[in-house]
PDB file of N, CA, C and O in Angstrom:
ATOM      1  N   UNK A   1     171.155  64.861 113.869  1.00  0.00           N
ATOM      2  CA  UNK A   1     170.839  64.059 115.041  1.00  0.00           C
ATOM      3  C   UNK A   1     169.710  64.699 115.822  1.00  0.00           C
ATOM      4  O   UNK A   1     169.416  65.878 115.623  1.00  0.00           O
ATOM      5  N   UNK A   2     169.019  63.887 116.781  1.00  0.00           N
ATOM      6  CA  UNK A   2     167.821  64.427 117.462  1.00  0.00           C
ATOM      7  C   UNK A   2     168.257  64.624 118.953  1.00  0.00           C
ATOM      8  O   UNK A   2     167.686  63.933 119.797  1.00  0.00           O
ATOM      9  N   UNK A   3     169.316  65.597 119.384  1.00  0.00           N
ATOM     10  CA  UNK A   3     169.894  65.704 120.312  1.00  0.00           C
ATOM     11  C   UNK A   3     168.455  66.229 121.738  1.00  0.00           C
ATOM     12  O   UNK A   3     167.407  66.871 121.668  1.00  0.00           O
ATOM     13  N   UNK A   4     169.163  65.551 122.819  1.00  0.00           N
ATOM     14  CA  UNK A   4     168.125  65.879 123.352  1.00  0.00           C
ATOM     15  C   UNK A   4     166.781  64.661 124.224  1.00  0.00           C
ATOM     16  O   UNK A   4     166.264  64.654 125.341  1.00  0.00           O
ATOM     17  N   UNK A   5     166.659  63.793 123.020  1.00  0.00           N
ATOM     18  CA  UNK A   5     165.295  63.372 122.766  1.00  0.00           C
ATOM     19  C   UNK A   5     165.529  61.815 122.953  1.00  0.00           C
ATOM     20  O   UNK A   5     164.808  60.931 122.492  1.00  0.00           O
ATOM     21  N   UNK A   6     166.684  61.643 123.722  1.00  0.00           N
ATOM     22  CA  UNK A   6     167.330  59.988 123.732  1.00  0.00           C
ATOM     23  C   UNK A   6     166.010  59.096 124.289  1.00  0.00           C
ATOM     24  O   UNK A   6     165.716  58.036 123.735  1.00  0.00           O
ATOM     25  N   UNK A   7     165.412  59.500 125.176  1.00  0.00           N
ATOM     26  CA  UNK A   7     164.224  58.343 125.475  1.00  0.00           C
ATOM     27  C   UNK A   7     162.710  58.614 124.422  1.00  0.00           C
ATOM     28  O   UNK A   7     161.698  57.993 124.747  1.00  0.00           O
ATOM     29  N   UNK A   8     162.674  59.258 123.578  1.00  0.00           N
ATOM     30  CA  UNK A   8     161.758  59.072 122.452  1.00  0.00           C
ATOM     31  C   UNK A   8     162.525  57.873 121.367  1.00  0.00           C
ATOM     32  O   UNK A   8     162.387  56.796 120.787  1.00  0.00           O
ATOM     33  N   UNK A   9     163.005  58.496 121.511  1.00  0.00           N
ATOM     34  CA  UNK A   9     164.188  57.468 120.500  1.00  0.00           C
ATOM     35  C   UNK A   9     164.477  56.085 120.872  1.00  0.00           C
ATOM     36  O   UNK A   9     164.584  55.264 119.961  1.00  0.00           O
ATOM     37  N   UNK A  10     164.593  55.780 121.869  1.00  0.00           N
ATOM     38  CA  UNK A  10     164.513  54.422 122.512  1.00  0.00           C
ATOM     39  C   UNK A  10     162.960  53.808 122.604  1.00  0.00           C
ATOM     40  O   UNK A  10     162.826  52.584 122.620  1.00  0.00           O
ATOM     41  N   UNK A  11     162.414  54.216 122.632  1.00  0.00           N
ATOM     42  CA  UNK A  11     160.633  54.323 122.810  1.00  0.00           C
ATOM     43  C   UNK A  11     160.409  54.422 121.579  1.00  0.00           C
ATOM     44  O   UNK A  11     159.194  54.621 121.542  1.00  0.00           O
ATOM     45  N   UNK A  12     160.794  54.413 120.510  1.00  0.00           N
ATOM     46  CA  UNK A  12     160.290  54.252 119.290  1.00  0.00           C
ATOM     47  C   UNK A  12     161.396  53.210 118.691  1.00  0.00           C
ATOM     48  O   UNK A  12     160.885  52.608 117.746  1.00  0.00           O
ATOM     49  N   UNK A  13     162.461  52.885 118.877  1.00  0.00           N
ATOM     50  CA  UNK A  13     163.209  51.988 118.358  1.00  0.00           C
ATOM     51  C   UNK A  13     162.990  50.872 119.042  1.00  0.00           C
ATOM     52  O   UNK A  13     163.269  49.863 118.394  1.00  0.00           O
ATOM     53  N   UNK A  14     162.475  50.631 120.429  1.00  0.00           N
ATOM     54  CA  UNK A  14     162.002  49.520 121.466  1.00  0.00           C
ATOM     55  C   UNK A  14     160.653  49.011 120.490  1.00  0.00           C
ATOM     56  O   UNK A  14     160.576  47.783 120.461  1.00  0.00           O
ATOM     57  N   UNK A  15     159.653  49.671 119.744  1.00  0.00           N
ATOM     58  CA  UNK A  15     158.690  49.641 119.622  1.00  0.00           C
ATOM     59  C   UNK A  15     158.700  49.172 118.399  1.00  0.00           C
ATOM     60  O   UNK A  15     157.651  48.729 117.933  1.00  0.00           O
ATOM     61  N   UNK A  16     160.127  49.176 117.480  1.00  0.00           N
ATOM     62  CA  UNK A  16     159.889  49.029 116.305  1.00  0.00           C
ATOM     63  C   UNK A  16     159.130  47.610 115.875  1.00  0.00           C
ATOM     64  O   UNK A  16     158.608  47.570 114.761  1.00  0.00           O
ATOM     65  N   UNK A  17     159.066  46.512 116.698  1.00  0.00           N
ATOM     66  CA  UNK A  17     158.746  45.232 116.702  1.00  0.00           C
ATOM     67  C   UNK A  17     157.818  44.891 116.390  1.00  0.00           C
ATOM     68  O   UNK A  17     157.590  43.825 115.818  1.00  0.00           O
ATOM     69  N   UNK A  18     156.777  46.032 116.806  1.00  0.00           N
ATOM     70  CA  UNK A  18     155.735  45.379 117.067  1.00  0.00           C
ATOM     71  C   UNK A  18     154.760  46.420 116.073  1.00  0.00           C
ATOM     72  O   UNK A  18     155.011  47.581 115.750  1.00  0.00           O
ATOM     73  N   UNK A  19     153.418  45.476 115.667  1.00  0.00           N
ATOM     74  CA  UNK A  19     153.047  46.042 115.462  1.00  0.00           C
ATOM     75  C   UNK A  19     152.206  47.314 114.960  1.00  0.00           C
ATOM     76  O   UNK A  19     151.054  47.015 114.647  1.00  0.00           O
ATOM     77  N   UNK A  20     152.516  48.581 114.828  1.00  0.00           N
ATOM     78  CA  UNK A  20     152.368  49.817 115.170  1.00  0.00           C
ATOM     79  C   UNK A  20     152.973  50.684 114.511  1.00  0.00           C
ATOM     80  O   UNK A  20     154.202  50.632 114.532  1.00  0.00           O
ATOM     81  N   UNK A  21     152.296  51.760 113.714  1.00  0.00           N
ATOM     82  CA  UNK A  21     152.568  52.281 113.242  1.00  0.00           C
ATOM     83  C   UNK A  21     152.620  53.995 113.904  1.00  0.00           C
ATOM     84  O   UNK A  21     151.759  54.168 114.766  1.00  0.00           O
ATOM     85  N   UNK A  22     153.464  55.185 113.620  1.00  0.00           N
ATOM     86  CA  UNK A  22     153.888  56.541 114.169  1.00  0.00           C
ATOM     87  C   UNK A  22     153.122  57.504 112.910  1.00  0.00           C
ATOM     88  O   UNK A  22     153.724  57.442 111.837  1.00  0.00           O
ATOM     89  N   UNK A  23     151.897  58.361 112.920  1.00  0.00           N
ATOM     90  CA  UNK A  23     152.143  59.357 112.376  1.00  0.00           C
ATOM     91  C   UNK A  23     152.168  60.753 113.241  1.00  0.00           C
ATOM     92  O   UNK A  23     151.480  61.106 114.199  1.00  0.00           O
ATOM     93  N   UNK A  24     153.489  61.573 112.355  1.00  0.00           N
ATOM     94  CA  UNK A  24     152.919  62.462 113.160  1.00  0.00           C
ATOM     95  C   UNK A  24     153.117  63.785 111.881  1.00  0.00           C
ATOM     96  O   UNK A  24     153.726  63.804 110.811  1.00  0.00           O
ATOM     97  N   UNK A  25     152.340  64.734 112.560  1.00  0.00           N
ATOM     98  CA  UNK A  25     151.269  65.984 112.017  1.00  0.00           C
ATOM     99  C   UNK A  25     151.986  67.161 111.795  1.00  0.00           C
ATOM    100  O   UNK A  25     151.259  68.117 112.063  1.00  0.00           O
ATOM    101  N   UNK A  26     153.687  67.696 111.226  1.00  0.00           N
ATOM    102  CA  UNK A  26     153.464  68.939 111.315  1.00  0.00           C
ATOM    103  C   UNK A  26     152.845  70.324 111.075  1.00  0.00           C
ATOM    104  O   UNK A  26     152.967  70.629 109.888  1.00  0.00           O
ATOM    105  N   UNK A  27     152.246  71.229 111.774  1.00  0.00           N
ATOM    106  CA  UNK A  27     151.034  71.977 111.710  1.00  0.00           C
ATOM    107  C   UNK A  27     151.659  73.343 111.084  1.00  0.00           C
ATOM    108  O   UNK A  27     152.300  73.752 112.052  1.00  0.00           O
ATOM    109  N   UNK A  28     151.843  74.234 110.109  1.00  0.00           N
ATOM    110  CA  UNK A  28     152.500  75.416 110.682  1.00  0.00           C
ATOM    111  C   UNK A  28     154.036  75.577 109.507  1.00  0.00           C
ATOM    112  O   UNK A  28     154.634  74.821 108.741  1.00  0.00           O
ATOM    113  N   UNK A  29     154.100  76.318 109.734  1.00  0.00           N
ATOM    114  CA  UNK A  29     156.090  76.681 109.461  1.00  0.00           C
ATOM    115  C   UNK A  29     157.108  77.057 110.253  1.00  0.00           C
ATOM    116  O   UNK A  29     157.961  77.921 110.052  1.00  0.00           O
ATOM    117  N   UNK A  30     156.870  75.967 111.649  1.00  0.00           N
ATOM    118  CA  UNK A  30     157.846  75.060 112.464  1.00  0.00           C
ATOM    119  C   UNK A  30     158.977  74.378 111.823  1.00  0.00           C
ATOM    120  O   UNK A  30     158.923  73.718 110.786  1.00  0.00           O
ATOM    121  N   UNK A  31     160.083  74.624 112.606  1.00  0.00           N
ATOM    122  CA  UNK A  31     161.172  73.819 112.338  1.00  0.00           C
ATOM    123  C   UNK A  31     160.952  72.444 112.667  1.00  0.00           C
ATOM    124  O   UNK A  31     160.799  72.153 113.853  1.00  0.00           O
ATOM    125  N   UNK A  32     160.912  71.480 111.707  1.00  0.00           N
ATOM    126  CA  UNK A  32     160.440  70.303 112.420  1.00  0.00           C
ATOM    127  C   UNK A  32     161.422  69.240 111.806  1.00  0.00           C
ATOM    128  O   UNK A  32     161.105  68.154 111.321  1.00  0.00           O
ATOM    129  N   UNK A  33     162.670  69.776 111.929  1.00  0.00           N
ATOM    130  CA  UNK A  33     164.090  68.806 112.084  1.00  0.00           C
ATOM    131  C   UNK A  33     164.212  67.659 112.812  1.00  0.00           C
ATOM    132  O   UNK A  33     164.825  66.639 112.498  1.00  0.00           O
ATOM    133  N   UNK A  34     163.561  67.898 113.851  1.00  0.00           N
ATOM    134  CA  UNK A  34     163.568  66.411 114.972  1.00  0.00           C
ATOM    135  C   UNK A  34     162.214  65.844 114.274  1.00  0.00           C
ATOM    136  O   UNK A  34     162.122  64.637 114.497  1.00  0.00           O
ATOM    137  N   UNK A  35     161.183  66.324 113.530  1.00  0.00           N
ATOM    138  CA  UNK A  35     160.223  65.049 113.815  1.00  0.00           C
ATOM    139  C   UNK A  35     160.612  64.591 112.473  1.00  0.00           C
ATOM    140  O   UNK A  35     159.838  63.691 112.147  1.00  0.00           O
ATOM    141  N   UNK A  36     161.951  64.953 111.064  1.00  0.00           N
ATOM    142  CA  UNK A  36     162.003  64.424 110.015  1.00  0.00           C
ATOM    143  C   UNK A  36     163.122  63.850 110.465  1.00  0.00           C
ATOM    144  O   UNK A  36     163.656  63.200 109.566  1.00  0.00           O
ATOM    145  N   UNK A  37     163.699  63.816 111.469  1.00  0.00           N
ATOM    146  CA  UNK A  37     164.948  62.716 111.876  1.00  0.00           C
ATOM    147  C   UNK A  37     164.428  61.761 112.814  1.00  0.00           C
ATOM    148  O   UNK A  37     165.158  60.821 113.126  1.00  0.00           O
ATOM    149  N   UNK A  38     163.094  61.870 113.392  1.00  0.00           N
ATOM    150  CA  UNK A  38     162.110  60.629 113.565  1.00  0.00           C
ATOM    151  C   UNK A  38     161.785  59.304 112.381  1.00  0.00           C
ATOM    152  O   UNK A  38     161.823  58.074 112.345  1.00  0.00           O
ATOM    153  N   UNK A  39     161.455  60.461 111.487  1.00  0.00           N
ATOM    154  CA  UNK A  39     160.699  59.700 110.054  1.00  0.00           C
ATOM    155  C   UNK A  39     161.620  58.472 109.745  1.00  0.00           C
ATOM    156  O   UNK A  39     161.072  57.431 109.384  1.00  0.00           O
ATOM    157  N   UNK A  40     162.867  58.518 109.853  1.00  0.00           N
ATOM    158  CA  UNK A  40     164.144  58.168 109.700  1.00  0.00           C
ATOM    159  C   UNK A  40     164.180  57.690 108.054  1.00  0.00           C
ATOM    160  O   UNK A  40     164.075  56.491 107.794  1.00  0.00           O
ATOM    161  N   UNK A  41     164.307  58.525 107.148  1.00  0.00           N
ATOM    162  CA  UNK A  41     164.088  58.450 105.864  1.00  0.00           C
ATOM    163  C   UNK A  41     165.314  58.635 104.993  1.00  0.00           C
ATOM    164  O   UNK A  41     165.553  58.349 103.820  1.00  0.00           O
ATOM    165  N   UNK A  42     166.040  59.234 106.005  1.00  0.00           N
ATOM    166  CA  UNK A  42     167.783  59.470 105.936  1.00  0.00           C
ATOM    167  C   UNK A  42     168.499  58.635 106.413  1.00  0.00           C
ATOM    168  O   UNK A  42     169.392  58.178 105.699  1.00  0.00           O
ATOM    169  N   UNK A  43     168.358  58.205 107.652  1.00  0.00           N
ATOM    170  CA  UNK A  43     169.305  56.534 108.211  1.00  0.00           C
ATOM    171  C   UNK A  43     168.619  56.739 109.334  1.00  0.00           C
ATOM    172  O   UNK A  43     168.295  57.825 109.815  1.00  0.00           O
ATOM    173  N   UNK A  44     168.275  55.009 109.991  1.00  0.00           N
ATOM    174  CA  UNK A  44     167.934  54.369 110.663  1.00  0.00           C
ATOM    175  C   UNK A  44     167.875  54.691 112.151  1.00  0.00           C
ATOM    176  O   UNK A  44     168.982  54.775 112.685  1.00  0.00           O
ATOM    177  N   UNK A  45     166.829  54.886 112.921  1.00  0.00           N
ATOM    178  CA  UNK A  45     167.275  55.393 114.352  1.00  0.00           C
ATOM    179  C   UNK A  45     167.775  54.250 114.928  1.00  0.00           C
ATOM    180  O   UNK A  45     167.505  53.082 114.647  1.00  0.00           O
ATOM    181  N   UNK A  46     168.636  54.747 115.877  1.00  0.00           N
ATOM    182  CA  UNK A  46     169.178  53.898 116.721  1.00  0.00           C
ATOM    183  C   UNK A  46     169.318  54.794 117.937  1.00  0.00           C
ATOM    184  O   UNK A  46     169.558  56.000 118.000  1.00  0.00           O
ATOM    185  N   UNK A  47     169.076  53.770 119.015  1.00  0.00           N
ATOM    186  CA  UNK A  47     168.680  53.770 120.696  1.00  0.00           C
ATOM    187  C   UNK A  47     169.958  54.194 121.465  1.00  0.00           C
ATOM    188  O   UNK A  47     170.994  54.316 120.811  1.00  0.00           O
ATOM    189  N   UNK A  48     169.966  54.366 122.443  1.00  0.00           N
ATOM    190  CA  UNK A  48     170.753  54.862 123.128  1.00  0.00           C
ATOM    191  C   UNK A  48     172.017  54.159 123.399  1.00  0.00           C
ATOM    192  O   UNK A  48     173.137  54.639 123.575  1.00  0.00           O
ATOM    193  N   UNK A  49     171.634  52.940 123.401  1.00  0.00           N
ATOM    194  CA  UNK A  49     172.318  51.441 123.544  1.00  0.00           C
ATOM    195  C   UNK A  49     172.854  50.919 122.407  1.00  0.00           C
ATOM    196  O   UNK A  49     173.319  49.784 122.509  1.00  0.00           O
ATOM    197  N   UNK A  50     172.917  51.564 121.151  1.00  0.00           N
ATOM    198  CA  UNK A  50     173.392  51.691 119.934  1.00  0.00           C
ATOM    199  C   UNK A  50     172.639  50.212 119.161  1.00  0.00           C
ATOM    200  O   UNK A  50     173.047  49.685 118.126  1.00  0.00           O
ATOM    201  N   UNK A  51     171.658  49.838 119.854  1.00  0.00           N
ATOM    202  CA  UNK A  51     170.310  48.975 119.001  1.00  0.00           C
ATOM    203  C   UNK A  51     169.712  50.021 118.063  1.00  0.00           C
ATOM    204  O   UNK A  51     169.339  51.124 118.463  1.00  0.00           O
ATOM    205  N   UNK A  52     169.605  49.420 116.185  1.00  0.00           N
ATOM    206  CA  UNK A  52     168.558  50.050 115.083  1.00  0.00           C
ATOM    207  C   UNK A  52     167.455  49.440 115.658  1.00  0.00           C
ATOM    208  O   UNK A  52     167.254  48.455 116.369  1.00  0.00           O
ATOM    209  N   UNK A  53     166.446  50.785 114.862  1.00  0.00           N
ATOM    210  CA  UNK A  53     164.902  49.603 115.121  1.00  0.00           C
ATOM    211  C   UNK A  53     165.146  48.547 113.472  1.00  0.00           C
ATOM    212  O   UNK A  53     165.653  48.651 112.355  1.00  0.00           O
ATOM    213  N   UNK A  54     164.476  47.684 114.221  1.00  0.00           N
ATOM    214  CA  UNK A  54     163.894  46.678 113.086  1.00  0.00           C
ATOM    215  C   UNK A  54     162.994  46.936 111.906  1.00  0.00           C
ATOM    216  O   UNK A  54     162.912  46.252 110.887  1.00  0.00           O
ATOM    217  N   UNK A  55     162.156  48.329 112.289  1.00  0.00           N
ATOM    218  CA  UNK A  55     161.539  49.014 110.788  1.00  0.00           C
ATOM    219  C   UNK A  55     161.080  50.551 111.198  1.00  0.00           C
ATOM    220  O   UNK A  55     160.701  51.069 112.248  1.00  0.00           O
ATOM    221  N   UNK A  56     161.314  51.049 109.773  1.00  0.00           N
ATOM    222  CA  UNK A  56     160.918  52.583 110.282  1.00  0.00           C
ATOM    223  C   UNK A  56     158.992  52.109 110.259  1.00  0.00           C
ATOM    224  O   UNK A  56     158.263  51.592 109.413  1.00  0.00           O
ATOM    225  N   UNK A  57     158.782  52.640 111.697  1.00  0.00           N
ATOM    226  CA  UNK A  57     157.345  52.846 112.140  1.00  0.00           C
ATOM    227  C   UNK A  57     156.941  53.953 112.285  1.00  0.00           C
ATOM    228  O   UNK A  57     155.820  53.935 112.795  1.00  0.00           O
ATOM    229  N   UNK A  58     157.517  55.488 111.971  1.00  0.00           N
ATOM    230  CA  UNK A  58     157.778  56.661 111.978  1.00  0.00           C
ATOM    231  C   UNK A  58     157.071  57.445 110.287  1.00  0.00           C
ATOM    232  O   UNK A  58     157.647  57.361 109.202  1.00  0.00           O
ATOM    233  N   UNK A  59     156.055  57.982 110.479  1.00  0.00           N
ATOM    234  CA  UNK A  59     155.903  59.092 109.247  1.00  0.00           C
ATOM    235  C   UNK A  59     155.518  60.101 109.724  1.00  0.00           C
ATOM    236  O   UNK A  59     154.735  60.284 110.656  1.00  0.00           O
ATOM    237  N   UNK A  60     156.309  61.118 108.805  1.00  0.00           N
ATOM    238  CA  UNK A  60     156.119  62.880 109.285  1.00  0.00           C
ATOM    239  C   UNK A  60     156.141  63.206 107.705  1.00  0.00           C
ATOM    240  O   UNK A  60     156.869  62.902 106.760  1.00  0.00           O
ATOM    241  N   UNK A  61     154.307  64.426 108.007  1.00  0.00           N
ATOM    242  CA  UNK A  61     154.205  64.885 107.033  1.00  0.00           C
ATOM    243  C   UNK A  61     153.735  65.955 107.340  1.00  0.00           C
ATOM    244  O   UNK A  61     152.726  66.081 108.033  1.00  0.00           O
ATOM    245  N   UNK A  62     154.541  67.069 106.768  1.00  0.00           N
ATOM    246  CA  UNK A  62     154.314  68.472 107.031  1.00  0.00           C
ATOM    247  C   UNK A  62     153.153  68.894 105.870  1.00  0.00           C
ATOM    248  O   UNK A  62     153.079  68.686 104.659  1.00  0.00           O
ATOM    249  N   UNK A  63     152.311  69.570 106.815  1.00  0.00           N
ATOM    250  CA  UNK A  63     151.286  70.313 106.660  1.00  0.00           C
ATOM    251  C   UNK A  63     150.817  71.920 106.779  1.00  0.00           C
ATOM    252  O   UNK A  63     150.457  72.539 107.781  1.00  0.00           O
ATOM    253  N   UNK A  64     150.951  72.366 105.397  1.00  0.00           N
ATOM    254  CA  UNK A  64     151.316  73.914 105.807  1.00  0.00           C
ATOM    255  C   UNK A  64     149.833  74.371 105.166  1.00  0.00           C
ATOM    256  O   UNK A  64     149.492  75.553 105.183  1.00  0.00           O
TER     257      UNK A  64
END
């Protein structure tokens, strides 16, 4: 889970609608657990309000 981070998560599951696509960049050999439970490539985010988004708009690709 992406504990913590409930209004990214709503802000990207609000957003799933439309649209718009998410990349994001990991730089490094960072733990980057929250931005591959963004990607949602494992199961579906869902909002605070227990709404899924309508499509993963989310890619994370680590870059070392």
């Amino acid at each position: 889970a992406y504990y913590g981070h409930e209004n990214t998560i709503d802000e990207v599951v609000k957003s799933s609608g439309l649209p718009i696509s998410i990349i994001i960049i990991g730089v490094g050999e960072a733990d980057f657990t929250s931005m591959e439970t963004l990607d949602a490539d494992e199961s579906p985010l869902r909002s605070s309000n227990n709404k899924y988004a309508e499509r993963d708009v989310v890619q994370f690709v680590p870059f070392n």
